[in-house]
N, C-alpha and C positions, 0 to 999 in steps of 0.2 A: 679171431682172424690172424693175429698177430702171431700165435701158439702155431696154428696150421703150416703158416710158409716156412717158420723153423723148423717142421720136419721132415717138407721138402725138400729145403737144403742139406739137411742132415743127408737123407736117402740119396739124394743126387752124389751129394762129396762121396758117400760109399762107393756109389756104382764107380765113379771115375778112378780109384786105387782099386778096385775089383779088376778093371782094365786095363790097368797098368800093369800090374801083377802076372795077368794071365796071358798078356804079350810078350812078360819076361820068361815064362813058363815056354810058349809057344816056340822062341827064339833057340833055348837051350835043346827042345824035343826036336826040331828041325836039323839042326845041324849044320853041316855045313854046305851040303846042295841048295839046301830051301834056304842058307843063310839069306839071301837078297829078298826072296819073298818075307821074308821073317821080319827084316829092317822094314819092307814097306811096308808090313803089318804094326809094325809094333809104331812106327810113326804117324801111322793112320789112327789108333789107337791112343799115342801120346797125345794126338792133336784131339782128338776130341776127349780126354782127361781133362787137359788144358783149357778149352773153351766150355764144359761142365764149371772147372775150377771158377775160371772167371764169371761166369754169370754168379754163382754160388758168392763170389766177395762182393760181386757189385750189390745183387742183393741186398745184401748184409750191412752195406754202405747206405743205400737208402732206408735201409730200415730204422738202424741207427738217428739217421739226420728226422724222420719222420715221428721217431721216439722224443725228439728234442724238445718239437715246434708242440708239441704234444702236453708235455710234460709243461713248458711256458704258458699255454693255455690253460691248462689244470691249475698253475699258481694264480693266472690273472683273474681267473673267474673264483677260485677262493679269496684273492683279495678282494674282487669285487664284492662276493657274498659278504665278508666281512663288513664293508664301507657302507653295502646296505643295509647290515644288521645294524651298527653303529648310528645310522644315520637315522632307523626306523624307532630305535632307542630314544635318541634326543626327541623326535618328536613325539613320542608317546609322554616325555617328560613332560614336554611346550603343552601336549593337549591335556594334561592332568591338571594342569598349573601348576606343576613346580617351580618354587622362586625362579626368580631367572637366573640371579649368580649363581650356584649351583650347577643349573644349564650352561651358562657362559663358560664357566671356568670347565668343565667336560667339552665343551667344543675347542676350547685351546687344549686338552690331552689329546683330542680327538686329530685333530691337525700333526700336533706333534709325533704321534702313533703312524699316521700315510705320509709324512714328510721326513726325510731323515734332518738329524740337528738344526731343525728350526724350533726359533722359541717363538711363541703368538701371545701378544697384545691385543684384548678389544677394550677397544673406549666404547663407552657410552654414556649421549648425554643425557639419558633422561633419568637424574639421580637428583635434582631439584639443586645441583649444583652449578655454577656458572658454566663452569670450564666441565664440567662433569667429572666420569672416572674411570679407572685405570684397572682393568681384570686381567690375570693372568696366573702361571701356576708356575711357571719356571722362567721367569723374566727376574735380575736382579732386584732389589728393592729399589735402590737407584731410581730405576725407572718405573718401578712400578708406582714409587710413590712421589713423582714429577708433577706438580703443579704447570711446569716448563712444554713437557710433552705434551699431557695434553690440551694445551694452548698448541703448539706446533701442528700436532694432528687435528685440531678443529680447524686451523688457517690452512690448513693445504687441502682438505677434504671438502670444502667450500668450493673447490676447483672443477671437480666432478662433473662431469656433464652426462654419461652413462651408467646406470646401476651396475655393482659389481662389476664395474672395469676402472684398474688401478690407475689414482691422480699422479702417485710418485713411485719410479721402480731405479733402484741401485745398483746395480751392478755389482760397481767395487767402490766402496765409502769411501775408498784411500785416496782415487783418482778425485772422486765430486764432492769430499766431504765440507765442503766452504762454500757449495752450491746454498745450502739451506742450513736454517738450525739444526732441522733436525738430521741431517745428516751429521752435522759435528755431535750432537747429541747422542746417538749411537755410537759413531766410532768411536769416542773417546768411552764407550763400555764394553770395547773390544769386538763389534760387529762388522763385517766388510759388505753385505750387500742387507736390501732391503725393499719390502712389497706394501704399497699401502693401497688398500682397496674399501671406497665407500660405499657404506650399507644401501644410502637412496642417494643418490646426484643430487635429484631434486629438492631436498630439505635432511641437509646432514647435521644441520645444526639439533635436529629433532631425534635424530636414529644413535649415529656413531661412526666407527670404523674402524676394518680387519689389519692390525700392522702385523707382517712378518719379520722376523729378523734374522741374517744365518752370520756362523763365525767365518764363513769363509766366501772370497768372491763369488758371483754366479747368480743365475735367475730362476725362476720358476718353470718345471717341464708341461708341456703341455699338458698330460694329465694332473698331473699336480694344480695347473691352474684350473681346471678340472674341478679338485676336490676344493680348490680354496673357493670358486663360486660357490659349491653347494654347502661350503662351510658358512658361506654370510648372509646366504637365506634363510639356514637356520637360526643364523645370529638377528638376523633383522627381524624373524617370527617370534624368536623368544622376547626380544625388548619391546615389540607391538602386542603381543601379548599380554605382556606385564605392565606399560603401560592402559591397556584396555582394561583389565582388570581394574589397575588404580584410579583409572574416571568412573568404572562400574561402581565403588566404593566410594568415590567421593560422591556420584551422582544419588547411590544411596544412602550414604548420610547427610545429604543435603537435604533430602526429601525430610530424612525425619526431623533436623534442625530446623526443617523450612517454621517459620510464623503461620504461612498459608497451610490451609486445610487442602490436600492433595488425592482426587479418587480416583483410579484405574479401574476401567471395566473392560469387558471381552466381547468388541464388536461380532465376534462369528457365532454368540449364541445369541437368541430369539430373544429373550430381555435383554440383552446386554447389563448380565450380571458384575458388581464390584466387588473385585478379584485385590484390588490394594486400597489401605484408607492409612495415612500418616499418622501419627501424634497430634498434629494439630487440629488434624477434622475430627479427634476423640474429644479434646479438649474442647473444641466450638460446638460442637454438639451433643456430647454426652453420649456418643456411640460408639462402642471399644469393635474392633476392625470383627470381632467375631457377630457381632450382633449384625453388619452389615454385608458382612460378605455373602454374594451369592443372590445380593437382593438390587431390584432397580431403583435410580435412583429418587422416585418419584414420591416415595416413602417419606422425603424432607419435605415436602410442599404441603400447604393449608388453604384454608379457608379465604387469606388473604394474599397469595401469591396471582397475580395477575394471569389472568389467561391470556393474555397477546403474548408476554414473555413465555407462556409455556409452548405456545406455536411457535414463535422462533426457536426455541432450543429444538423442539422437535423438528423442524424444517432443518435445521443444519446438522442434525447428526443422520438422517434421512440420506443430503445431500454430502456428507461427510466433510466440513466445511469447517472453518473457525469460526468461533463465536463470542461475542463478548457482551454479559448485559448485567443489571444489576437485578436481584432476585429475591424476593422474602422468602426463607426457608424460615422450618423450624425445627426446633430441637427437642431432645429426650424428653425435656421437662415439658413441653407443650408451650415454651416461651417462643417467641417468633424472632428472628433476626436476620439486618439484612446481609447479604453477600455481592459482593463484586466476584463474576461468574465469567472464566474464561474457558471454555472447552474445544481441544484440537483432537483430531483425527491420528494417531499412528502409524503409519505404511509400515510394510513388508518391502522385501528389494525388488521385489514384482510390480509394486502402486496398491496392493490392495490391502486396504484398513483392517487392522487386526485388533485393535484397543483404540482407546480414546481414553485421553486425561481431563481431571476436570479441576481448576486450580479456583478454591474456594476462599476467598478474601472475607473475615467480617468488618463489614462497614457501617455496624449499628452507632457506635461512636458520632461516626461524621456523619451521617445520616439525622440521628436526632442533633449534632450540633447543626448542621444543613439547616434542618426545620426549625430549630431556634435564629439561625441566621435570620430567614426567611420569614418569621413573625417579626423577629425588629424592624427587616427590613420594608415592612408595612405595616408598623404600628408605631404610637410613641412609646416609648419607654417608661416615660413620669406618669402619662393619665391612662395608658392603656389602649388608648383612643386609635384610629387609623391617622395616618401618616398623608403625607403629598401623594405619593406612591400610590396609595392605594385609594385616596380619593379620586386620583385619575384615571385609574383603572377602572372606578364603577360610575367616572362620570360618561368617561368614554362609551362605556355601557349602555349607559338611562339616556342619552341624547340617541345612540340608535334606535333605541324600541320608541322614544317620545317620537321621532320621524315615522316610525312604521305605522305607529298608533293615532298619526297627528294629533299629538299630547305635546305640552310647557314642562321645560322642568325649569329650577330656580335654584342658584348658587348665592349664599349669604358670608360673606365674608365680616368676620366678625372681631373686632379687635376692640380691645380692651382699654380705658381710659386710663390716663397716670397710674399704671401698673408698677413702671421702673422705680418710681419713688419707694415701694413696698421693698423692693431687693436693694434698694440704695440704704437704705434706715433699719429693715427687721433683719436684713440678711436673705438670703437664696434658698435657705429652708422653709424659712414663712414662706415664702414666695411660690415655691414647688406647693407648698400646702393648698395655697390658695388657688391653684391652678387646676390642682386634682379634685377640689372642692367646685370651681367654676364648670369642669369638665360635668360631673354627677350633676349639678342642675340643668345643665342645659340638656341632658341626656332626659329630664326628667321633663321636656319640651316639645321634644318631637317626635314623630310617629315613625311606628316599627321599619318602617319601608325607607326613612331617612337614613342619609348617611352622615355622621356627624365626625369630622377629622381634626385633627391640632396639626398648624402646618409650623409651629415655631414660636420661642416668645410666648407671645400673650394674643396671637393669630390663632383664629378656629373659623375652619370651612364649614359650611353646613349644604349636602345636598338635598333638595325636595325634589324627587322625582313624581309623575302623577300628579300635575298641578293643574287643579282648572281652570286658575286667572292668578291674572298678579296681585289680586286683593289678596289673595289665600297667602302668599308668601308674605306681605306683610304684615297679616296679623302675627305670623311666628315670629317674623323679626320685631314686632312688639312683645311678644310672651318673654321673648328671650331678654331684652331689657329690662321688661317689668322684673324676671329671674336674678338677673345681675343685681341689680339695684336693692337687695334682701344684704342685708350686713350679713360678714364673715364673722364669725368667731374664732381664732384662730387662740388656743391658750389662752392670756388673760388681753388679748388684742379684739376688739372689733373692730373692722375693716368694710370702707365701705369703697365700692366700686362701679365706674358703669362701663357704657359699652357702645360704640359707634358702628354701625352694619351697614352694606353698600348690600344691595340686591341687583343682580345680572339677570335676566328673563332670557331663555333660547326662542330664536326667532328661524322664518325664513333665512336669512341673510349670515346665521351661523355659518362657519367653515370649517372651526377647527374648536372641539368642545374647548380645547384650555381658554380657549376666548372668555369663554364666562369669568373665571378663574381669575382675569386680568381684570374685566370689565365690573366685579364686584370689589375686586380692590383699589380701583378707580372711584366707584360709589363711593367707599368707604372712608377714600381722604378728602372728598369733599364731604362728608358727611362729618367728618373732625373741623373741616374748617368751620362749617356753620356752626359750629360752638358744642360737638358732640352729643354725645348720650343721646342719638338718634338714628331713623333711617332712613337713607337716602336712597332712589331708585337709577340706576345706572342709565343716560341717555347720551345720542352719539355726541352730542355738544362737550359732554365732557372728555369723550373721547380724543374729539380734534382739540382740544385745549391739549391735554396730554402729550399727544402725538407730537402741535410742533413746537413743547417746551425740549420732548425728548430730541426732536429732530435738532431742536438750537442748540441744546449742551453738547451734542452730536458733532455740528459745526464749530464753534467754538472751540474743540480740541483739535479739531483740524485745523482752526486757524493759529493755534498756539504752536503747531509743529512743525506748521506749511508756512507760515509768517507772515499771516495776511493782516497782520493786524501794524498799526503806524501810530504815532505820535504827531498830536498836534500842540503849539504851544500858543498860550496864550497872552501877550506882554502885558505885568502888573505897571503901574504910572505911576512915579511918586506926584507928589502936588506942584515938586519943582521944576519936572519938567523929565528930570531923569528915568529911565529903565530902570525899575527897579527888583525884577524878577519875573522868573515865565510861569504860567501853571501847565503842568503837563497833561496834556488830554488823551485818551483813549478812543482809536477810534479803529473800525472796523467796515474795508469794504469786500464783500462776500466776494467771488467771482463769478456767482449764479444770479444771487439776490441782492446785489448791489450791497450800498451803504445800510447797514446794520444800527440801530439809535442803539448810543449808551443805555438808554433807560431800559431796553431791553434786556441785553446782555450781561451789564454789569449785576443786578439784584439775582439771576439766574445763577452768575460765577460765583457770589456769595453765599446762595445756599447748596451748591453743590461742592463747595469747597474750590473751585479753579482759580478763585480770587487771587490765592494767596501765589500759585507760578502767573497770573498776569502782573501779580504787585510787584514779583522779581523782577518778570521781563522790562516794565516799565523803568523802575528805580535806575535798571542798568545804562537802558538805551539813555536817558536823558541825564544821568549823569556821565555819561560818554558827548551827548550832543553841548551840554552846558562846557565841557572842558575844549570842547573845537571851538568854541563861539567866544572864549576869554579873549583873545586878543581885541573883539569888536566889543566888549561891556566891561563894566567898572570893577572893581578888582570884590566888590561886594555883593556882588550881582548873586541873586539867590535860585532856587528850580525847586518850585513846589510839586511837591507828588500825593496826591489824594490818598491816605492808606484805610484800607477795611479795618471793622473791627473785629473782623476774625483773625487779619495779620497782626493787629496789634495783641491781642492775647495767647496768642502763639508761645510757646513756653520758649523757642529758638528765635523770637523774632529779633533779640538786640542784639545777638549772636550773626546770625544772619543779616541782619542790615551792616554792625564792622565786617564783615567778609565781602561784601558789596563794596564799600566805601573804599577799603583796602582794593578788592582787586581792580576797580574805575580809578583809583585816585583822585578821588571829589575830596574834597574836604571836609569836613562836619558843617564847620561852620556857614558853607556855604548851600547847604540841605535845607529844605522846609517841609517837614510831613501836614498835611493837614490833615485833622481828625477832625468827626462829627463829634455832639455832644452826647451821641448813644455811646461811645466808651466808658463812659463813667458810668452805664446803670448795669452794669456787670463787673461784678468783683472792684467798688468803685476804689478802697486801699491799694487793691493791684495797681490798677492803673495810674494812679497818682506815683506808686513809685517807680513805676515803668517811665515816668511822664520825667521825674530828677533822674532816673539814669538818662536819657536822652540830654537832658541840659548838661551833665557832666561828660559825657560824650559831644558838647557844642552844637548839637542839632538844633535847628529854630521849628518847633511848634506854634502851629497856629490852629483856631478853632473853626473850621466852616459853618457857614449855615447858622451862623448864631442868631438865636432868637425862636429857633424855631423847635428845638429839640427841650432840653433839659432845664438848661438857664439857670441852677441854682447858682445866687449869688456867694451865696454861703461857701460853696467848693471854690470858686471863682476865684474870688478872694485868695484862696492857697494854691492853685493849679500852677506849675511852672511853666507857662506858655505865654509866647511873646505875641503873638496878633491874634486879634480878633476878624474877623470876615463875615461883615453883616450882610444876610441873605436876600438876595434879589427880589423879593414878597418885599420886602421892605421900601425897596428904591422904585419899582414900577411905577410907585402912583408919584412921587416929587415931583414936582414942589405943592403940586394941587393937595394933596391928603394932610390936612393939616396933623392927625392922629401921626401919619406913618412919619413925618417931619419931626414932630416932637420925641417921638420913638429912636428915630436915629439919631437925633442929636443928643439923647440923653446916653445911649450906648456909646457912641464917641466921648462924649465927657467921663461918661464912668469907664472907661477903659483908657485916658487918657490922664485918669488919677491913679489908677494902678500900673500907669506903665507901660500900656499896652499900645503898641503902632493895632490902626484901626482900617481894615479895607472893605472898600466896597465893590459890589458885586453887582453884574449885568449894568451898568452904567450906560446907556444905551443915545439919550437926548442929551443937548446941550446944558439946557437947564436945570437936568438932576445934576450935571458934573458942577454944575456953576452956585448950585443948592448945597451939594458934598461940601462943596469948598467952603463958603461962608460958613459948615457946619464945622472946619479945622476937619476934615476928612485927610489923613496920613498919603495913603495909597487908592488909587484906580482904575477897575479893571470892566471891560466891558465893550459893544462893539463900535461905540463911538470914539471910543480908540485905538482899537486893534481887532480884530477878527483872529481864531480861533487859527495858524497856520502851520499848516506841516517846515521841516526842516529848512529845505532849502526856498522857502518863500520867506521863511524868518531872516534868512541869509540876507536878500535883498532887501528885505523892511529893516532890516537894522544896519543897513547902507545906503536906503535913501535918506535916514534919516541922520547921520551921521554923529550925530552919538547928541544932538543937540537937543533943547528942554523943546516940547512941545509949547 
């Protein structure tokens, strides 16, 4: 087109100097008649040369300027081709995987090529460095290798709020370079302006960012910013890229490192055949990935893999579901093991399952340590025997079917006679021998259908289930006797032992099977009381005896901590008339059950051991009440306190009574323990030098109840104890009992040759007091003189009487 109109302007220019020419021609042939015609010819003719002429430049003009716009287009779409060749390059890189630096450092030539004298900087962090790092191809070293930088570029790229739209843009460094570090950071490497654009807004910390730099002021043209967005898509593909890879790698060396046996199958074929097997399911199983690939997995399962778990697994991969269950598979060898079995579904980006993994745990370890747990945990350990555990579990058993059947069954509780003496003297070896030995006979006792348990000790349960009367149960609990009662041989030891059995019978009135359980070891301690090596039949008599010795030790600590319990005292009479000490009394009023008798309570606290915090409580309170009451008694005045002999043999008792003493501020000397004469038939040397540390500590002992207990006069004679307290049995019958008269007068004499002040007890008529005395009786206590009174009625009795002799 462009060729054609040049040679119409060509032809046009001709014809108009053809015209011109030939109106000069015309002009001279005319002469001088037609000169005038000749002028207007030749000017008719000029003027249209002239307007040929001019169209012909105008032309020529536009053609020109349409040549321009032309030839501009022609450069931009070759640059463009270029930018998109360039740019179809880098990704053809990203999609091979080529390293990403590589890629990175071509996109900074790439930039620098469509940008004039700009130098490009990409950070990126994902270099497992903090701060990360620093790419580029024509940036100083300076900056390239800035620690400084990129820390600047991670704190301003954090700023971000839109992808590829810049956080910071410069201008002229000169003007804002104190705005930021990084401004000074640049300029001083001789840069005036600056472009920083983040790869994601949204997590820059994870990507990076595009910094530009130029030497001279000015900003980015709009196509330029152009090229610099599609320069940081590439940059952001390449480093997601190369990250992706790097989790592909670590995800698969994980699998092979994994401990767990790991399977991959191909849900879209018909068996869902296994397409991956790890290292460790070769190793757990003995099947190298070739021997399994291609195959389902059902090839691990046997003879003893449960069919309910094979329904669930198939139910959920049906349902394409997670699953999780424990599974016996087995292996190459044909050996069975178990597994912990997790298997997940795979989606596609669509939702639809493509694979499923199958993560195979072997848990034959804990498995067989499980079922080892799980036999201890229902068996003894020493005899082999069933445990608590598990006799309750089959007694729980046999009392249901004996209700469905209306059938007896019989719990024998069976315990063993001065057993501990054996583990005291041979040692816990004999002791276990003999246990394991007692276990085998008595197995050699009962019938298959029994259950025969060791609940502890020298404790053995015996269930008879199937019982058709209670005679039946005690012939065994005799067999089993008559069994004990065969001597042990034990190495060069024969050992002879028995056996005390309490039989429980199931009745209507049952509620809860361990009832039996309680109500033969209820038999069984009365069945020790009655002098052992027998059997006793379980009846509810003994029951409610039990119940309210339990219910009183029950109360009794309530009243130790709720403080229902009081002190009564009782005042000791010299002969002369003086006060001569209180005895402190124990007393207890319930807030349900009223007044409680010492006789109850006390013997209960001594064999439950309470005794010894009532002994405390006591000791304290009345050595507190004895130091209020000093100012109204004689400066001798004494406070007797009754003490057990279970506090007396206390390894801490002399330790604990000075801390008493100390923190009351009593005095020693003004203290009286009175002890029974049962202290001495236990560890009688003990006590005797328990009895001199007390007198070296100033304490006054006295002996209660004398006459009635021990009496040796032979210790008597040595015991460091200053009164005697003859026992109320004694004094009842005076003056009438000629026997009982002679008796106390002779304990008075003989204790008034060894030194001993002598008191009497319950004094009750005129006549024993008026009997005491002609017998030289020291002291007297009793209610013909004083009644038994709590505190502040003492207060008052020792102020109507004002301090004066009776």
């Amino acid at each position: 087109m462009l060729m054609k109109a040049d040679t119409r302007q060509t032809a046009l220019l001709v014809a108009v100097v053809i015209t011109m020419a030939l109106s000069s021609i015309a002009v001279m042939a005319v002469g001088g008649a037609g000169l005038m015609v000749s002028m207007a010819l030749s000017a008719v003719l000029l003027l249209l040369g002239s307007l040929g002429l001019a169209t012909i430049m105008t032309k020529h003009t536009m053609t020109k300027h349409v040549m321009k716009k032309h030839n501009a287009r022609t450069r931009e779409l070759s640059l463009a081709k270029r930018q998109l060749k360039s740019q179809n390059r880098l990704q053809a890189l990203i999609a091979r995987g080529t390293a990403y630096r590589p890629i990175v450092e071509q996109i900074c030539q790439y930039l620098e090529q469509q940008i004039p004298d700009v130098h490009v900087i990409i950070w990126s962090a994902r270099t497992g460095d903090t701060n990360g790092e620093l790419i580029t191809v024509s940036a100083p070293n300076a900056l390239h290798q800035s620690a400084d930088l990129c820390t600047q570029i991670k704190a301003l790229s954090q700023r971000g709020i839109d992808p590829f739209y810049p956080v910071f843009s410069a201008t002229d460094l000169a003007d804002n370079g104190a705005e930021t570090l990084l401004c000074q950071t640049l300029y001083q490497q001789g840069y005036q302006s600056a472009y920083l654009v983040p790869l994601d807004a949204t997590r820059p910390d994870e990507l990076g960012a595009l910094l530009l730099v130029w030497p001279s002021p000015g900003a980015p043209s709009e196509p330029q910013h152009r090229i610099i967005t599609h320069a940081a898509r590439l940059t952001r593909l390449a480093l997601e890229r190369h990250q992706s890879e790097a989790q592909l790698h670590i995800f698969e060396r994980s699998l092979e490192a994994s401990s767990n046996g790991v399977l991959i199958t191909d849900a879209n074929q018909a068996d869902m055949p296994i397409v991956y097997a790890n290292a460790a399911f070769t190793q757990m199983t003995g099947y190298t990935l070739e021997e399994v690939k291609g195959r389902n997995c059902r090839f691990l399962q046997g003879p003893d893999t449960h069919p309910e778990q094979r329904e669930q697994m198939r139910g959920a991969l049906s349902e394409a579901r997670d699953i999780n269950l424990t599974l016996r598979n087995y292996g190459k060898n044909g050996q069975s093991f178990w597994n912990q079995v997790f298997i997940s579904p795979v989606r596609a980006n669509d939702g639809q399952v493509t694979h499923f993994i199958g993560i195979l745990n072997d848990i034959s370890a804990r498995k067989n340590h499980e079922n080892q747990l799980a036999y201890h945990a229902t068996h003894d350990p020493l005899t082999g025997l069933g445990n608590r555990a598990l006799f309750e579990d089959h007694l729980h058993h046999d009392v249901e079917l004996a209700k469905r059947h209306r059938q007896q069954i019989a719990v024998l509780f069976i315990d063993l006679d001065e057993f501990k003496p054996i583990n005291d003297t041979l040692g816990h070896a004999i002791g276990d021998r003999v246990l394991i030995n007692v276990a085998k006979r008595l197995e050699t006792t009962i019938r298959p259908s029994d259950t025969l348990c060791r609940f502890g000790g020298d404790e053995f349960v015996l269930l008879l289930p199937d019982l058709l009367n209670l005679k039946q149960a005690e012939e065994i609990g005799e067999r089993v006797i008559k069994a004990v009662e065969q001597p042990f041989r034990i190495d060069e030891h024969e050992l002879h032992l028995s056996a005390s059995i309490g039989i429980a019978v199931s009745d209507d009135q049952l509620n809860n099977p361990s009832e039996l359980i309680q109500h033969a070891d209820m038999a069984m301690y009365k069945a020790k009381k009655q002098g052992r090596n027998s059997v006793q039949v379980f009846t509810h008599e003994i029951n409610t005896k039990l119940t309210q010795r339990l219910m009183l030790r029950n109360d009794l600590q309530d009243a130790i901590t709720q403080e229902q319990l009081n002190l009564y005292y009782q005042p000791l009479i010299h002969r002369n008339g003086v006060v001569k000490g209180f005895e402190a009394l124990l007393r207890w009023q319930h807030p349900v059950k009223g007044f409680i008798s010492p006789g109850r309570f006390i013997p209960l606290a001594e064999q439950t051991g309470q005794i010894v915090a009532l002994g405390q409580w006591v000791m304290k309170r009345a050595a507190r009440d004895l130091l209020a009451l000093s100012d109204s008694l004689p400066h001798d005045c004494l406070i007797s306190v009754n003490l057990s002999p279970l506090q007396f043999h206390r390894a801490d008792f002399l330790q604990t009574l000075a801390e008493t003493l100390e923190a009351t501020d009593l005095p020693a000397i003004r203290l009286e323990l009175e002890l029974t004469e049962g202290v001495l038939m236990n560890d009688t040397e003990g006590a005797i030098a328990t009895l001199h540390r007390l007198r070296e500590m100033g304490v006054h002992v006295a002996i209660d109840d004398f006459g009635t207990g021990f009496s040796s006069l032979s210790y008597l004679r040595h015991l460091p104890v200053d009164t005697l307290k003859i026992d109320r049995s004694f004094i009842t019958h005076l003056p009438d009992n000629r026997k009982d008269t002679a008796v106390v007068g002779g304990i008075i004499d003989l204790a008034h040759h060894l030194g001993l002040t002598v008191v009497a007890e319950g004094v009750e008529t005129r006549e024993q007091h008026q009997t005491l005395a002609a017998l030289d009786c020291d002291v007297f206590q009793g209610y013909l003189l004083a009644h038994p009174m709590p505190y502040g009625s003492l207060v008052d009795w020792l102020e109507s009487r004002k301090l004066e002799p009776v």
